[in-house]
N, C-alpha and C positions, 0 to 999 in steps of 0.2 A: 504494500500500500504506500503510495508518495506519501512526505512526510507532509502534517499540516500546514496552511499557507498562514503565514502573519498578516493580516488585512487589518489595517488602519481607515476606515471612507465614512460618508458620511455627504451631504448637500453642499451644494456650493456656498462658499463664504462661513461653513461652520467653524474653520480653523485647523483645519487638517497641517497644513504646513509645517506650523509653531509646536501641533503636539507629535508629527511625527518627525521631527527634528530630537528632540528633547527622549522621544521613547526610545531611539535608534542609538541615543547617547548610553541610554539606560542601560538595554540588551546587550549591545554589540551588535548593530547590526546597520546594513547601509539598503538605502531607499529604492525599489523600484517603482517610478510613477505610474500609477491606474488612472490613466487620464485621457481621453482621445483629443485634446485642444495643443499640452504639453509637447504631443509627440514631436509639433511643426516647428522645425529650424525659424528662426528672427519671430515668431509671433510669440512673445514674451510678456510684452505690455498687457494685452488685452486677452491674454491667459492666464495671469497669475503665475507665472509662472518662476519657480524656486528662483531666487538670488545668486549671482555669482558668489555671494561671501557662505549663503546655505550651502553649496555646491561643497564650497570651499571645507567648509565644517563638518561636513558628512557627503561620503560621496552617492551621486545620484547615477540612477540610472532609467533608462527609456527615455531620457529627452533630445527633442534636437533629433528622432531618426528621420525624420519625413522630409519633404520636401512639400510648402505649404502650395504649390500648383497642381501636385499630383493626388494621386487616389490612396488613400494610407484603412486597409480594411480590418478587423477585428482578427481575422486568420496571422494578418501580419504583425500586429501588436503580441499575439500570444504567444508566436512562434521567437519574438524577439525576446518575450519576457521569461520562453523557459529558457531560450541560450543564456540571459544576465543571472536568473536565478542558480542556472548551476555552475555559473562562474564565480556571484558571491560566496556560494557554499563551498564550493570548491577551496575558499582560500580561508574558511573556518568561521564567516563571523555570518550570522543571521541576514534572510531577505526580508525585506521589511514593505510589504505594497501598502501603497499610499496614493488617495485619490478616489473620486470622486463619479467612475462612470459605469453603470448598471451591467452594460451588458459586457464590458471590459471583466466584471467581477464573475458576473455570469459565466463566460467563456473557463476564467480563469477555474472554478470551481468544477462547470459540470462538462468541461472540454467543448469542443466546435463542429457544429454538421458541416458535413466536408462536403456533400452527394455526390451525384454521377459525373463522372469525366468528360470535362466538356466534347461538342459535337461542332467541329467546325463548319462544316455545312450545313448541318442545320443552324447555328448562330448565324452564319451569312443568310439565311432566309429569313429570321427572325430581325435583324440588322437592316433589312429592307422594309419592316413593317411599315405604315404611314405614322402610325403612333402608339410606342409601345406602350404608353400609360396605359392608355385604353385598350389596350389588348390585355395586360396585365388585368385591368379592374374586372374583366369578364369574367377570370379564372382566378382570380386569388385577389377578392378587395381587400383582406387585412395587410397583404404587403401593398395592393398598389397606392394604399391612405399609407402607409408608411413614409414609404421612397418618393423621392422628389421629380418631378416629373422631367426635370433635365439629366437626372442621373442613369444614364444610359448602361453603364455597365450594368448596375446588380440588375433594372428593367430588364435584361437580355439575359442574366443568369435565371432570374426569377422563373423566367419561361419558358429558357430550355431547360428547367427542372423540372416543370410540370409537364413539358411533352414528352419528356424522355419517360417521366415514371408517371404518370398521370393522375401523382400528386401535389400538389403544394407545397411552395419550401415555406411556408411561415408554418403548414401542420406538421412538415421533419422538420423542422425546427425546436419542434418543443418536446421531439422525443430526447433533447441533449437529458443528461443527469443519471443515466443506466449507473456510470462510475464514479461518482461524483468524490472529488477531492474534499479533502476532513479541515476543517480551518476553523481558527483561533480570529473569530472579530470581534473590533471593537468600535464602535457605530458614535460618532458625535453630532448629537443630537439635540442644537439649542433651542431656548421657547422662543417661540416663532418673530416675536415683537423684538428680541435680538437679532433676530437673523434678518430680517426688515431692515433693520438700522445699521447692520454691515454691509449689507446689499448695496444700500444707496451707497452708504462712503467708499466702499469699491470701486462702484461705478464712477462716482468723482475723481479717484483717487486715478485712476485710470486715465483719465480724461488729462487731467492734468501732469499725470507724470510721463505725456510723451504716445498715446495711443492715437493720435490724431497722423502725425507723422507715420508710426510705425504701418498703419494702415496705408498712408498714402504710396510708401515705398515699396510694399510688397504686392505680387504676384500673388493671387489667391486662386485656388480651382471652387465650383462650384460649390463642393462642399464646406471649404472653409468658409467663403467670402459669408455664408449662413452663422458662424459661428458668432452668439452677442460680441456688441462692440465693436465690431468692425465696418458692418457698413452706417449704424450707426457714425462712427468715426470719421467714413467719409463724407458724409454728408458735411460734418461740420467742415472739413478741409475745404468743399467744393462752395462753403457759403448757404446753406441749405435747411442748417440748423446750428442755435444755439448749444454752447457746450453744457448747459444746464438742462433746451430741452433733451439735450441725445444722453444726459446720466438719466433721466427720467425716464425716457425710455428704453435703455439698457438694464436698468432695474426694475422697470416690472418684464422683462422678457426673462429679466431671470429671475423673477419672484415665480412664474410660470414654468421654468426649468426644475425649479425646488422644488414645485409642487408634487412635478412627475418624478422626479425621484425619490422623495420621501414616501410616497406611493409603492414605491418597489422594496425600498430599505424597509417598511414596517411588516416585508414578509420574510425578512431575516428571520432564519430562529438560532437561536446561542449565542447572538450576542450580547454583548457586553455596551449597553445601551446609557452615552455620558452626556449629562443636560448642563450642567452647572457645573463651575470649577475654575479657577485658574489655568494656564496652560501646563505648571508644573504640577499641580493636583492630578489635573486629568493625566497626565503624562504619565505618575508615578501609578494610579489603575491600570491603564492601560498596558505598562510594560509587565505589573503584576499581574493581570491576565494572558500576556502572552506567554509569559514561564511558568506559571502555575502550573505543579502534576497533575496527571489525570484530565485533563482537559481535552475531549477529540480533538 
């Protein structure tokens, strides 16, 4: 049986950071981020994304692999987190996942539907459809309300999944968890009227410490240019909006983000669920729940 995973996550703006900084000090152990925004090279600003001096003080790992114009998908994240996780272990001291994204934990936990090997000729037929969305919604509306209607790869995977087996990937999808990996979480979880009032100062904090630019210089693909804050961002750069109203509106898109994630996190079972506390409180829980015996 793989050994259990250490998972630190929790909504955005809870404080992940500060406490898995501080637990990693604790254990012995160095950070892999569970984050799908972190992974992208230069988008820093309007990811939250760890400090050169955090880097500095505990080493990180999964950021920076992407390239933020290209396609960066969940099979690739996992595949990069088991090479770091057995390079950590490898050299004695504890992997430490940290971050914040659902199906990132998802994967990490109950592993990844691979299905059938793609079909080249029939993707060149499917590639020629007038409009995959709506080909998709015919045969599989929960992914085609999923996927973005510009996203053309997984549209094209979507559906030569279903011709090939003449099922739906969003229903094997949810056969993942046959093997499910044993893990040690611990869920930070503040009252909500906190996490409101971190939201907004993010959003500010952002704004102002250089997200406007960082946006205007980079290269985004589809999927990114979606991520809060950035087109936000441009707008302000192109004159279009004030930098007060684009925190506004980057904080309720992520008060909207929190929602659905807190919706997934409250079907956690075993964790170690922290509402209140200092970041060295919570820290020193935290790390006593990670080494605690007996614990799956």
């Amino acid at each position: 049986m793989a050994s259990p995973a250490l998972v630190l996550t929790g909504p955005t703006a809870s404080g992940k950071t500060a406490v898995a900084l501080l637990v990693a000090e604790m254990i012995g152990a160095e950070i892999l981020a569970m984050d799908s925004a972190t992974v992208y090279r230069g988008m820093d600003v309007g990811t939250a994304k760890p400090s050169p001096a955090d880097r500095a003080r505990i080493p990180h790992h999964l950021l920076d692999i992407a390239d933020p114009a290209a396609t960066f998908s969940v099979a690739d994240w996992l595949k990069a987190a088991h090479a770091a996780e057995l390079d950590v272990l490898s050299r004695g001291k504890k992997a430490l996942f940290a971050g914040g994204t659902p199906l990132y934990l998802k994967a990490l936990l109950e592993g990844l539907f691979e299905g059938p090997a793609q079909d080249p000729a029939l993707r060149r037929e499917i590639e020629a459809l007038p409009d995959l969305h709506a080909e998709l919604a015919k045969v599989d509306p929960a992914s085609a309300k999923r996927l973005h209607p510009n996203d053309r790869k997984r549209l094209v995977r979507a559906i030569e999944v279903f011709r090939l087996t003449g099922r739906t990937i969003s229903e094997l999808q949810t056969q993942w968890g046959a093997e499910r990996r044993p893990a040690r979480i611990v869920l930070l979880d503040p009252p909500r009227d906190e996490l409101r009032r971190r939201i907004v100062e993010r959003a500010r904090g952002m704004l102002a410490g250089g997200l406007v630019e960082e946006a205007r210089r980079l290269t985004l693909s589809t999927e990114t240019r979606k991520f809060i804050g950035y087109e936000e961002a441009r707008a302000v750069a192109d004159g279009r909006m004030t930098k007060e109203e684009a925190a506004t509106l980057m904080a309720a898109r992520t008060w909207t983000l929190v929602r659905r994630q807190s919706t997934w996190f409250r079907k956690l079972e075993g964790a170690l669920r922290l509402s209140s506390g200092t970041p060295e409180e919570m820290a020193g829980l935290a790390a006593a729940h990670f080494t605690a015996a007996g614990i799956p």
